[in-house]
N, C-alpha and C positions, 0 to 999 in steps of 0.2 A: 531242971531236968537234963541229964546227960543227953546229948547231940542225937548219940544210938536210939534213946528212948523216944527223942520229937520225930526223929525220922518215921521209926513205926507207927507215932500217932498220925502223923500228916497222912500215911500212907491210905491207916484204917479212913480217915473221916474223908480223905478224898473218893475211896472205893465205897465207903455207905453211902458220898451225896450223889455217886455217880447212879447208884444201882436206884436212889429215890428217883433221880431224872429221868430216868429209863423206864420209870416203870407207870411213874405218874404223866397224866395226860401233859402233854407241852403246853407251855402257856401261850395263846394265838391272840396276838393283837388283832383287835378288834378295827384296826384301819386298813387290815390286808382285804377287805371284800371289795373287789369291784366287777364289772359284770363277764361274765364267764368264767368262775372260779375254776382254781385246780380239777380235776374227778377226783372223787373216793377211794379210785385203785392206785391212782400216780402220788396220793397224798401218805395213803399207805405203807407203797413202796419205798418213799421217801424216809417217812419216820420210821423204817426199819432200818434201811442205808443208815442214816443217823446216828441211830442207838447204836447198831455194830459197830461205826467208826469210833464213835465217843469209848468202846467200852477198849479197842482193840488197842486203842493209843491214848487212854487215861484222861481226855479229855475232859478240862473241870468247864466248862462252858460254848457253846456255839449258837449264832443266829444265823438264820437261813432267809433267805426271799429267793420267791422265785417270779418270774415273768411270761408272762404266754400270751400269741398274738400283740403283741407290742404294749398289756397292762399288765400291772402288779395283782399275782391272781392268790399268791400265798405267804404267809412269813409264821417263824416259828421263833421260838429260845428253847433251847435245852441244857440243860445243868444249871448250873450254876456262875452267877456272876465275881460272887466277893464270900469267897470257903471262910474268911472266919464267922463273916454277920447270915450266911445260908443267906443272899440275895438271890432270887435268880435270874439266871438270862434270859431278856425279852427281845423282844423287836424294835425293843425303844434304847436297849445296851449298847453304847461309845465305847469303841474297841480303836486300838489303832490303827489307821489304815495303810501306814509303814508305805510303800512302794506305789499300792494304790493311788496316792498324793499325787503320784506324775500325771496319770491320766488326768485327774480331773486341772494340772497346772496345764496342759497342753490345749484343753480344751477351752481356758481361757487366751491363749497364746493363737490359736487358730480363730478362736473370735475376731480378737483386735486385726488379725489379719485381717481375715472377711471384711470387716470395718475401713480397710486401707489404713491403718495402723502405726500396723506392724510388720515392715518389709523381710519376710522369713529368711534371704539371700543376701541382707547386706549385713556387714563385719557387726559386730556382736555392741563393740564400744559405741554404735551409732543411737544405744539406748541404755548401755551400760556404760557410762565412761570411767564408771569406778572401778573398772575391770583394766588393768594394762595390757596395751598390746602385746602380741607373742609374734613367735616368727614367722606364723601362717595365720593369716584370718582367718577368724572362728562364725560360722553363721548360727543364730537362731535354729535352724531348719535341724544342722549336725547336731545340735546341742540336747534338741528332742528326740533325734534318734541316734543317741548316744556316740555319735560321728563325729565330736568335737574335739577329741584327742586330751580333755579333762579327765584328769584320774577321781578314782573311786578312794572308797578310804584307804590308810596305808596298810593296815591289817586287819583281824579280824578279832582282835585280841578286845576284851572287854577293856581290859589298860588305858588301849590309845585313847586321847582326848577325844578323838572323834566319834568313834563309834561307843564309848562309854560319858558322854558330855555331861560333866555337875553342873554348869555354869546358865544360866537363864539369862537371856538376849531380849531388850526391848527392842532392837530392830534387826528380825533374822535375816534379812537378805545380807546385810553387812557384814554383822558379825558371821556369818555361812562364809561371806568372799576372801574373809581374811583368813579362814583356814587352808587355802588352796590358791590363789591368783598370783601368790608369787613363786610356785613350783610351775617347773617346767612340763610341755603337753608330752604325754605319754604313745604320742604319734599323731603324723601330721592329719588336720582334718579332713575328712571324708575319705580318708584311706583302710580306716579299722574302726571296727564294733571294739568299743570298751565299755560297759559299762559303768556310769555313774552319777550317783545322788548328787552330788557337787555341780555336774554341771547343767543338773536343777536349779540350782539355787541361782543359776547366773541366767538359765529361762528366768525366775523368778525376776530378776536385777530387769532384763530385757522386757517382763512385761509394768514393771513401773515405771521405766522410760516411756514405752510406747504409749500405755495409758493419761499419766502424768496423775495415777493415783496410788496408795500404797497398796499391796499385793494381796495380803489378806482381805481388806475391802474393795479392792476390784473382784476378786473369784467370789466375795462372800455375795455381793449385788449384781454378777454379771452371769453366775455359773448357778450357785448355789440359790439364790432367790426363784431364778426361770425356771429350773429342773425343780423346786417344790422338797429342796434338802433344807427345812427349816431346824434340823440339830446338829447337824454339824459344824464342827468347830475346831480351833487348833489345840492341838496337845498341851494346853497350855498348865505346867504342875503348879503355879501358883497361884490358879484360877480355883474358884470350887465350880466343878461340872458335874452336874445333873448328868445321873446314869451312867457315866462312868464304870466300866469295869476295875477289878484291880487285874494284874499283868503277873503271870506265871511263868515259871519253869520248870525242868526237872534237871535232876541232880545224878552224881553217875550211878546213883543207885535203879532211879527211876522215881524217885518221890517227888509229887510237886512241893516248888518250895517258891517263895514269891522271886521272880524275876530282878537281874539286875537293872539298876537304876540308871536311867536315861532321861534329861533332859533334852525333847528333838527340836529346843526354840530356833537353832542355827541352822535345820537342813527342813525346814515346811513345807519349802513346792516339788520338794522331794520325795518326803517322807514322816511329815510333819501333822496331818491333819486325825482327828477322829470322827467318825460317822455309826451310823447303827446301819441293821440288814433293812429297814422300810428306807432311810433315805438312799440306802446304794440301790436301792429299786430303783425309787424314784427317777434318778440320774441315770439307768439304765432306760427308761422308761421316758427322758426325756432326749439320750440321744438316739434312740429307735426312731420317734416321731418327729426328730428335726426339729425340736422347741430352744433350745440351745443354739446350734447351730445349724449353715444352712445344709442341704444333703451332701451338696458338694463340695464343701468345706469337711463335711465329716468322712467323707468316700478320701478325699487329701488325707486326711489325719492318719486313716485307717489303711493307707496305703505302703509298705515297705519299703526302706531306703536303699540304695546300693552301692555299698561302701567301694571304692577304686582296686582294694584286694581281690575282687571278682567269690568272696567267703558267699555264702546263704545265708540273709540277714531276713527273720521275718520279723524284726521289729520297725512297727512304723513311728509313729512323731506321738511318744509319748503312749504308745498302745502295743500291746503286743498282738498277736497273729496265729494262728495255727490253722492246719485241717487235720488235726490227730480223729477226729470223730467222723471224716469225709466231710465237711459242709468247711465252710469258711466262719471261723469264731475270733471273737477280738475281745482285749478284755488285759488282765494285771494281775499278779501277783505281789502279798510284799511281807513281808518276816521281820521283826524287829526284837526289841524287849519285851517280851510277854506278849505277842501276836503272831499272827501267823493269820493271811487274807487271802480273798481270791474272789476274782469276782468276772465274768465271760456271758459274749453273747453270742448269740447265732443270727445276725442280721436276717438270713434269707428266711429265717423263721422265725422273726419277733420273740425269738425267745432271750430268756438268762438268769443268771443264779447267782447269788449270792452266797458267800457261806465267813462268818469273820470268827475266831478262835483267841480265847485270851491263855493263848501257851503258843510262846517258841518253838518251834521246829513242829508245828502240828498240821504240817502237811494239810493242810486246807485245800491246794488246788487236787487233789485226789479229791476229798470229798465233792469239789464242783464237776471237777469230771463224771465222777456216778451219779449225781443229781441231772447235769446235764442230759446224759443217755437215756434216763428216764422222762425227759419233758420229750426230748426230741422222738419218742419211743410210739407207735402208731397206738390209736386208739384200741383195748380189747375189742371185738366184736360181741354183738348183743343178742 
């Protein structure tokens, strides 16, 4: 079939599964009830926000959770997970969680802390020594809030090795260090907000030192077991995984077409990991209640760093910050090959949302932001 002629088929059957998801009830896991459900009018407003964003931005799939009073009170799937086989998305769909990954590497990193550890302030090689010195010590603490003066990838070009990776890694922290430890720090640390996945991977390096276990089974038994995230997993493409979405884009026509190929085995505590919308509850749901960590270890985490340029940095150790809504929310974003995530909470109101997207550039944290204003939004009167 000529190129011209798939394009318009992709088009049609994306705009038919879209208009089925829209119109047909969402599929509701039947694990979101716990006590004080959503109301009826917030649930409403919700899957209407939904449908419009899905239709406005072609969205072939999204799961949602939401959180209220500090439990998991809602979770949905809409569209569509895998457009050739009509899967659809659930609350059980493994989407990538792209950037997401930081928070939940930080919050094993402020564990081991809590634990006496993991000394957040001393030079980085004191649990990394696979990491060579640079001309300024690099602490833990800069590293999680991007203060480490570790560059990001060198482009953004699907090309580059890193941001487009073929290559599968049995041991990601290593193979991650070897793509960056011998370039030089793109500014001295604690002096500049730079962002970067890279120097995750060397948190990643620093929490196997401290532990004296390997990285994936430290977060999967120390994070993920406590917070009650029994499907999450790493992006592993040589694994078969249960639930799994497939991974989209668009094209410059605006067709979805499937996403370029990414193996993320090299950047994990980055960028690395897949989850569905019930367990990023969860995990929202268990650092609310302090099940994870302790309050005050979480109140550190969630606290902003201040780089020596005297810039506005609201990112804290591995979390990001805002009061775009007035209240104080904390929470992540993260975009990769065929994703697009977001996931925030409003501490002083036990709330938060989840929303995960198997499409690039699908502006996810918009849709958390209208789902949010709607939880935070006063009860009708009766």
């Amino acid at each position: 079939m000529p190129r011209t002629h798939k394009r318009r088929a992709a088009r049609f059957a994306v705009k038919g599964i879209l208009a089925i998801g829209l119109i047909v009830q969402p599929f509701l896991s039947p694990s979101f009830a716990q006590s004080g459900q959503l109301t009826t009018e917030k649930r409403a407003q919700m899957e209407t926000t939904i449908s419009r964003f899905m239709a406005a931005n072609s969205i072939p799939g999204v799961s949602v959770a939401i959180v209220e009073n500090g439990a998991q009170e809602w979770s949905a799937g809409f569209g569509t997970a895998d457009l050739e086989t009509f899967v659809p998305a659930t609350t059980h769909t493994l989407y990538r969680l792209a950037s997401i990954s930081k928070s939940i590497t930080a919050t094993a990193a402020l564990l081991l802390w809590q634990q006496g550890k993991l000394d957040l302030d001393a030079p980085v090689q004191k649990y990394c020594p696979a990491f060579p010195q640079k001309e300024t010590p690099i602490t833990t603490r800069e590293l999680l809030g991007h203060l480490g003066g570790i560059r990001h990838y060198k482009s953004d070009s699907q090309n580059d090795p890193e941001v487009g990776n073929t290559k599968h890694f049995a041991n990601p922290i290593q193979a991650g260090l070897d793509f960056f430890k011998g370039d030089p720090l793109v500014a001295k640390p604690g002096t500049e907000f730079h962002y970067s996945t890279q120097g995750f991977t060397l948190v990643g390096c620093a929490i196997e030192g401290a532990s004296g276990e390997n990285y994936v089974d430290y977060v999967r038994e120390n994070v993920l077991r406590p917070a009650g995230m029994t499907h999450t997993v790493v992006d592993d493409r040589m694994a078969i995984v249960p639930f799994r979405t497939r991974f989209y884009s668009k094209d410059s026509s605006g067709a979805i077409t499937n996403a370029d190929f990414l193996d993320s085995s090299y950047k994990i505590p980055g960028g690395g990991w897949l989850s569905s919308a019930d367990d990023m509850a969860q995990f929202e749901v268990a650092m609310l209640n302090d099940r994870v960590v302790a309050r005050s270890t979480r109140d550190l985490m969630w606290t902003p760093l201040r780089p020596s340029d005297g810039k506005e940095d609201r990112y804290a150790l591995g979390w990001g910050t805002g009061k775009d809504l007035g209240v104080l929310d904390v929470g992540h974003t993260g975009g990769q090959q065929g994703t697009s995530t977001s996931f925030m909470m409003v501490p002083e109101r036990g709330a938060g949302v989840v929303v995960l997207i198997n499409l690039d550039g699908g502006n996810a944290s918009d849709l958390a932001n209208e789902l949010m204003k709607i939880v935070l939004a006063p009860a009708a009167a009766k």
